[in-house]
C-alpha positions as CSV (number, residue, x, y, z in Angstrom):
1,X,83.1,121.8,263.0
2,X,84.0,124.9,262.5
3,X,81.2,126.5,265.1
4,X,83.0,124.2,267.8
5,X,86.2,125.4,266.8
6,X,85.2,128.9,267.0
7,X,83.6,128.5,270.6
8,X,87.1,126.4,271.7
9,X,89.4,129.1,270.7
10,X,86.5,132.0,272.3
11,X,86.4,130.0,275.8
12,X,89.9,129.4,275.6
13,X,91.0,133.2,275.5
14,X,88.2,134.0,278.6
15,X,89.8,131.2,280.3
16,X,93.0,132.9,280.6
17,X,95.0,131.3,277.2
18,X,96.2,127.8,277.0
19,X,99.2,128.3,279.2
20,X,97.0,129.7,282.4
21,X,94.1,126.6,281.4
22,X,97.1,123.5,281.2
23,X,98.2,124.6,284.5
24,X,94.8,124.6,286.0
25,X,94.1,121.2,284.1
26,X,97.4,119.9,285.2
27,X,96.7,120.3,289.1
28,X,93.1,118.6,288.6
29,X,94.6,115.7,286.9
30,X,97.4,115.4,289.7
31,X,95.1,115.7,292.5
32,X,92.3,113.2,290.8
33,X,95.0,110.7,289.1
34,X,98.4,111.0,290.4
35,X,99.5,108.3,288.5
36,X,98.5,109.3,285.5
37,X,100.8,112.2,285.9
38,X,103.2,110.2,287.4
39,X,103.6,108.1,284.5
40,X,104.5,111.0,281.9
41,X,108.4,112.0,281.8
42,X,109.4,115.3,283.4
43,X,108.2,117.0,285.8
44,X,105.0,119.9,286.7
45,X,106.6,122.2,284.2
46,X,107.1,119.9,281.4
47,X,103.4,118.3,282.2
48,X,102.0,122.0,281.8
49,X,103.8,123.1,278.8
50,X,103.0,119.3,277.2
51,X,99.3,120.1,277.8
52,X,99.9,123.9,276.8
53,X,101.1,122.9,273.6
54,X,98.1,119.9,273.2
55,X,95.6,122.5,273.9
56,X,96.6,125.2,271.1
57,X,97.4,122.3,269.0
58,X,93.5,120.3,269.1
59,X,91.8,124.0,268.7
60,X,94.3,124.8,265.7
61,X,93.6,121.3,263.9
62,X,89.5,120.7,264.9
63,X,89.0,122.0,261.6
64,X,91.1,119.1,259.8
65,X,89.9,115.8,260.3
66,X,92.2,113.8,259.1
67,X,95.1,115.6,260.5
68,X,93.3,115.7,263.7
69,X,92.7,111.4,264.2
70,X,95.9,110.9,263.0
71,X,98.0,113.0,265.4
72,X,95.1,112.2,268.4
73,X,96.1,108.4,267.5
74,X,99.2,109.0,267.5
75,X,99.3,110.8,271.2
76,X,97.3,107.2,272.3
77,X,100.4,105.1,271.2
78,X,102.6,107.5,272.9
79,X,100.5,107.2,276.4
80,X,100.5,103.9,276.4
81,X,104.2,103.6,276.0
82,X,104.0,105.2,278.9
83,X,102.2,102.9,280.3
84,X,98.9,104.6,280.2
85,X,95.4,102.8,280.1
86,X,93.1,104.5,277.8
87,X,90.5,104.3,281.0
88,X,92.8,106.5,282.8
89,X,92.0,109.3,280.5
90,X,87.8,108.8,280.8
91,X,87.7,111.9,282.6
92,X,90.1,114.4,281.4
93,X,86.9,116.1,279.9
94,X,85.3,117.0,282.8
95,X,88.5,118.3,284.1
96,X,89.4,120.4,281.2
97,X,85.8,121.6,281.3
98,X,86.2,122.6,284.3
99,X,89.7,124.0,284.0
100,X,88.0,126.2,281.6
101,X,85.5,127.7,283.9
102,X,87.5,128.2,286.6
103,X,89.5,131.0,284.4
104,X,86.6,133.0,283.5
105,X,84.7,135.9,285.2
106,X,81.7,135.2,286.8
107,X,78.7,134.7,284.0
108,X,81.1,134.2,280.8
109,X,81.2,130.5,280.8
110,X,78.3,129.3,279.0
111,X,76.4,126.1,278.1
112,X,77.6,126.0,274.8
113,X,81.6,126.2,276.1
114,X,80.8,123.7,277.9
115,X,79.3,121.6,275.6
116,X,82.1,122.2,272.7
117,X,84.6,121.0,275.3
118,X,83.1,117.7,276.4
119,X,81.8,116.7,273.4
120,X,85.0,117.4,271.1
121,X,87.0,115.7,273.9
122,X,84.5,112.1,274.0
123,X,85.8,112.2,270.1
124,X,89.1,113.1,271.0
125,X,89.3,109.8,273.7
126,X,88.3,107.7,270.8
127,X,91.0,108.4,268.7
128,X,93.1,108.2,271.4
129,X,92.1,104.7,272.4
130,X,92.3,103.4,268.4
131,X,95.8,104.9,269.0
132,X,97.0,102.3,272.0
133,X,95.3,99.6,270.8
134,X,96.8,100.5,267.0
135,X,100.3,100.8,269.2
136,X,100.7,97.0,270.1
137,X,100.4,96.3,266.5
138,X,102.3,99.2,265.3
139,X,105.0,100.6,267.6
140,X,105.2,104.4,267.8
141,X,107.5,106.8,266.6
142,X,108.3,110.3,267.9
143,X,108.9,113.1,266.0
144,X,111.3,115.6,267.6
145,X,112.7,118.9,267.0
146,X,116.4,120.1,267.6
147,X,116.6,123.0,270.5
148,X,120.6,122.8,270.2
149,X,123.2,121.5,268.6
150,X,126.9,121.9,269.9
151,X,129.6,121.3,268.0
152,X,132.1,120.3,271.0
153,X,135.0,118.7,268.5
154,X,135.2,118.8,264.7
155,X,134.0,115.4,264.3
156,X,131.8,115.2,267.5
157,X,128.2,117.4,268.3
158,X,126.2,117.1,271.5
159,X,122.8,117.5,269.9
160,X,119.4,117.6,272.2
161,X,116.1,117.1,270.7
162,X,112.1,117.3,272.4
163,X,109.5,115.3,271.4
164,X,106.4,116.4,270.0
165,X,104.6,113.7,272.0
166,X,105.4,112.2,275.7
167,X,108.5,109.8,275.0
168,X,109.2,107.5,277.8
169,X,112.7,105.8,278.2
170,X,114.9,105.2,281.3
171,X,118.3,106.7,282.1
172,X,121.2,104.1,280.2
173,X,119.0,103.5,277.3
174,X,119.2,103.9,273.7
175,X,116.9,104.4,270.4
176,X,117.1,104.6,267.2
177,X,117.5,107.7,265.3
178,X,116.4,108.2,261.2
179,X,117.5,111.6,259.8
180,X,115.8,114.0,257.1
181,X,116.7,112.0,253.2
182,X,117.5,109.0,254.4
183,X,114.3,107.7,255.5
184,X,115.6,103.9,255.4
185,X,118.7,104.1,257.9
186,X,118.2,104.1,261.5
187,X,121.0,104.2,263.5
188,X,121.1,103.7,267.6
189,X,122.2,106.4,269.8
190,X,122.5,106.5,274.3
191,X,119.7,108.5,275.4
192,X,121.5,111.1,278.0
193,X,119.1,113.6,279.7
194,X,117.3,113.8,282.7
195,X,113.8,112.6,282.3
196,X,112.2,113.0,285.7
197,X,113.2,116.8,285.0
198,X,112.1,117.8,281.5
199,X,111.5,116.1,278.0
200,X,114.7,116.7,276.5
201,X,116.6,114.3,275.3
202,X,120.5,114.5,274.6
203,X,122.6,112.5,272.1
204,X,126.7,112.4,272.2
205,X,127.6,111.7,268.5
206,X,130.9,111.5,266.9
207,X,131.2,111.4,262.9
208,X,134.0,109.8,260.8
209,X,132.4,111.1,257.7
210,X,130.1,114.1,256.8
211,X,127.3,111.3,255.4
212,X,125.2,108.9,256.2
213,X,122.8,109.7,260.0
214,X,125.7,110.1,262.2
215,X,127.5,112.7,259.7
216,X,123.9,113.9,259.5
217,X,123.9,114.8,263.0
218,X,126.7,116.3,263.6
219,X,127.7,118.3,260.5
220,X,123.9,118.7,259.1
221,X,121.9,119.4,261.6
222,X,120.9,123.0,263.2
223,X,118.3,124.0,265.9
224,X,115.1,123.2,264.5
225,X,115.1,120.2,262.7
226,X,113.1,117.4,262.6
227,X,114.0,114.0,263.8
228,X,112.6,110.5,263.9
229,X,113.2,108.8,267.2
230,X,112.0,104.7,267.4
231,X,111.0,103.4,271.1
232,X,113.7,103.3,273.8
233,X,114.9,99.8,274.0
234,X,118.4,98.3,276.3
235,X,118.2,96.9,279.9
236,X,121.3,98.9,280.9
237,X,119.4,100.7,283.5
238,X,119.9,101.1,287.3
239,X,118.4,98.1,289.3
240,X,115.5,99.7,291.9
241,X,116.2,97.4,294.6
242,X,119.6,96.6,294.8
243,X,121.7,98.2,297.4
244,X,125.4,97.7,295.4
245,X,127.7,100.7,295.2
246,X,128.0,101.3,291.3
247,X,131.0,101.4,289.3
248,X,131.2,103.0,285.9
249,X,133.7,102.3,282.7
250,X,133.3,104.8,279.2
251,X,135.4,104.8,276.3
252,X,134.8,108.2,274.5
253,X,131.4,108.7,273.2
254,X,129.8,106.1,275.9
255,X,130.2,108.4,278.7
256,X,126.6,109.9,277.4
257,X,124.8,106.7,278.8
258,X,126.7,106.8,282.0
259,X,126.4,110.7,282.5
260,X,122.1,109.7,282.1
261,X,122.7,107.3,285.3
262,X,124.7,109.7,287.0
263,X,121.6,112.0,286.3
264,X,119.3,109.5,287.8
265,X,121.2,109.1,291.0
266,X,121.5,112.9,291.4
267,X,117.5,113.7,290.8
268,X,116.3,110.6,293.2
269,X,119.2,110.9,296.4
270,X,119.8,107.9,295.9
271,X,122.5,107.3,298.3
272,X,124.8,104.6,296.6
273,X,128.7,105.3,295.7
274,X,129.4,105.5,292.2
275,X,132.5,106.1,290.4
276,X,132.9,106.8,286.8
277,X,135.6,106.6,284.7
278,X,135.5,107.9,281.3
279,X,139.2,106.9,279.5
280,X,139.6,109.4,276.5
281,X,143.2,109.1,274.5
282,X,143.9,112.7,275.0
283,X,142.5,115.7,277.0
284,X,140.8,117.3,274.0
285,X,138.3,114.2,274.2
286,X,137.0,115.5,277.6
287,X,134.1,117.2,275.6
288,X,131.8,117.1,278.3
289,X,134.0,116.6,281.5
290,X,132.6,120.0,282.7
291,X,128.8,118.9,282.7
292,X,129.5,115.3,284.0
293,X,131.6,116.8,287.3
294,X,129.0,119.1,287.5
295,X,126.2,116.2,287.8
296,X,128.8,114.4,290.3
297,X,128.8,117.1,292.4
298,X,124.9,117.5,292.6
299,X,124.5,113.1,293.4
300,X,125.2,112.2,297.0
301,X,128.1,110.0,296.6
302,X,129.3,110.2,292.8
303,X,132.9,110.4,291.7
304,X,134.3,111.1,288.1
305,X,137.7,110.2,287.3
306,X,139.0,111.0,283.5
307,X,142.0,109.1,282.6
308,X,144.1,110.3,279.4
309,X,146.0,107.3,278.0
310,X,147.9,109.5,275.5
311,X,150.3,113.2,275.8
312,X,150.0,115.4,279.0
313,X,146.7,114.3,281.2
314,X,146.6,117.5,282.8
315,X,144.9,117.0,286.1
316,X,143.7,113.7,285.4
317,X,145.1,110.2,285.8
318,X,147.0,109.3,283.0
319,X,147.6,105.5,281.2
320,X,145.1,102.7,280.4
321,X,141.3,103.1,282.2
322,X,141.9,99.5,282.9
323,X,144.9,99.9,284.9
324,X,143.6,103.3,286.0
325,X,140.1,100.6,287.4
326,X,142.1,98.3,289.2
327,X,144.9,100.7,291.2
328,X,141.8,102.5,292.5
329,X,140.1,100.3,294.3
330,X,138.5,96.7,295.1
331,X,135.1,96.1,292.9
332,X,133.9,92.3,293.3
333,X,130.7,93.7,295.5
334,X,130.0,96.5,293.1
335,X,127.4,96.4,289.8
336,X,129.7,97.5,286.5
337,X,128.3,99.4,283.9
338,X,130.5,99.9,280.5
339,X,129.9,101.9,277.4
340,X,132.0,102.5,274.3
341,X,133.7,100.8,271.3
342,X,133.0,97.2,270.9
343,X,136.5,96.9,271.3
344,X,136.8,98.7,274.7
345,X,133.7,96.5,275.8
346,X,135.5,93.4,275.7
347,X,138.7,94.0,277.0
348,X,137.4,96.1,280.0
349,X,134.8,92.9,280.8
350,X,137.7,90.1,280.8
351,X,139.6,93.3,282.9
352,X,137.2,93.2,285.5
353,X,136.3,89.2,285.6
354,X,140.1,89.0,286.1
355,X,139.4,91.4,289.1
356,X,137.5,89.3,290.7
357,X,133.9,90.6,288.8
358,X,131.3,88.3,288.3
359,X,129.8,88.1,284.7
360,X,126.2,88.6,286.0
361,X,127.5,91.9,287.3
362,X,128.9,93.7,284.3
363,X,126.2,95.5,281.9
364,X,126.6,96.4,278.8
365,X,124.5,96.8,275.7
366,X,125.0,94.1,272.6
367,X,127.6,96.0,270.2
368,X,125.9,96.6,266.8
């Protein structure tokens, strides 16, 4: 084992280091399986720091069995998450073999490189296979680590995490988060971020204590830590086919949701109107206002509009987002998205069904 883990790591620094090799390998793949690619969140940088990060990681472990089927099995419930078919990664061998040679000078690669490489990764596929089939029994979990933590108000941190493993979910959904020493609580958080761009992912979290996960998160956590993140789960996402112009209704910390669809529209051109208002009790909650115009400005036809219900509103409308909804405009043809206190959900829903909105049009998320 440790003779094959000698000749990856030697063939590895020929071939140019893992960075120079997951670029190579990431080209192959997209030219020979584009939907393989496809199906993996971000985009051609993520992919090649993903695989990057996969390479350094397999030649680090070879030498560790157990460490090495666990985290390969692991990886296999993550692809297929994903929607990946184990069959769709048959070939990756040859293409990292050959990703490989391609990086040396002529006469250093050598039969036994190329041997290592194939034969570690028909073991590797294995694992990886156990690993989907394991996941329809056993659904995965990501572990993540904090790049940066922002403490926007005293009680409220914007806090963005990356995966370890390819973590699919789709703008306006939500997961469940379990925090370091207190491995029985997991508590659901909107998944904001921008996953056709990177594999970051962003909470908005707001703490009325220092304790428990959400206090966690917001007081106790630093750049760095490790996080627990369940499957994404919520049907609060944008509907492919439909052609409606979108309206959109947050109460404080639900704008992060609605600032991930906002995202969405901006990275596919989608050409649909949407308008978001985000109601806030004073201008201090406006934590993010500056990144969500900025995300307006970059969609075709997007349109934020803050409304302060309490003291001076500054630029912004002032009174009830309700009111603030129906002075602006006519909405019976548009889909309605809302996020925010359970509260806020159910007065803005009768709001709008007074307005003329059907039920089948407003979407929300189940309070917990």
């Amino acid at each position: 084992m440790r003779q094959t883990q000698r000749l990856l790591s030697t063939s590895l620094t020929f071939a140019g280091g893992p960075a120079e090799v997951a670029e190579r390998l990431r080209a192959a793949l997209l030219q020979a399986h584009p939907g393989l690619m496809a199906a993996l969140p971000g985009g051609p940088r993520t992919h090649a720091d993903q695989l990057g990060r996969a390479l350094t990681w397999l030649v680090h472990h070879l030498d560790r069995p157990p460490v090495l089927v666990e985290g390969t099995g692991r990886l296999g419930a993550a692809l297929a998450a994903c929607g990946i078919d184990p069959g769709q990664m048959r070939l990756v061998g040859a293409a990292l073999a050959e990703a490989m040679r391609a990086g040396m000078a002529p006469g250093q690669w050598r039969q036994d490189f190329d041997l290592a490489w194939r034969s570690t990764w028909q073991h590797v596929y294995e694992w990886i296979a156990h690993g989907a089939v394991r996941a329809a029994y056993d659904p995965p979990v990501w572990d993540a680590t904090v790049v940066a933590h922002e403490l926007r108000r005293p009680d409220l941190a914007v806090v963005r995490l990356r995966p370890d493993l390819p973590m699919p979910f789709r703008p306006g959904q939500f997961a469940r988060f379990q925090v370091p020493g207190q491995p029985a609580i997991w508590r659901p958080y909107s998944l904001a971020g921008a996953p056709r761009r990177d594999d970051l992912i962003e909470l908005h979290v707001r703490a009325k204590t220092t304790t428990g996960v959400s206090g966690t998160l917001v007081h106790g956590t630093r750049a760095g830590d490790r996080i627990r993140i369940s499957r994404a789960e919520g049907g609060m996402t944008l509907p492919e086919q439909s052609t409606r112009d979108l309206l959109m209704i947050a109460g404080d910390t639900g704008v992060a949701p609605l600032k991930a669809l906002l995202t969405e529209l901006a990275d596919t051109g989608d050409s649909r109107s949407a308008v978001l208002f985000w109601g806030v009790r004073d201008l201090n909650e406006l934590y993010d206002i500056d990144e969500i115009a900025a995300v307006a400005r970059a969609a075709r036809r997007a349109t934020v509009v803050p409304v302060v219900s309490e003291g001076d509103p500054g630029p912004y409308a002032s009174g009830l987002v309700t009111d603030a909804v129906a002075a602006y405009g006519e909405w019976s043809d548009h889909e309605v998205y809302l996020a925010g206190p359970p509260l806020m959900l159910a007065a803005t829903s009768l709001a709008l069904q007074q307005l003329g909105v059907s039920p089948d049009r407003i979407h929300h998320d189940a309070p917990e």
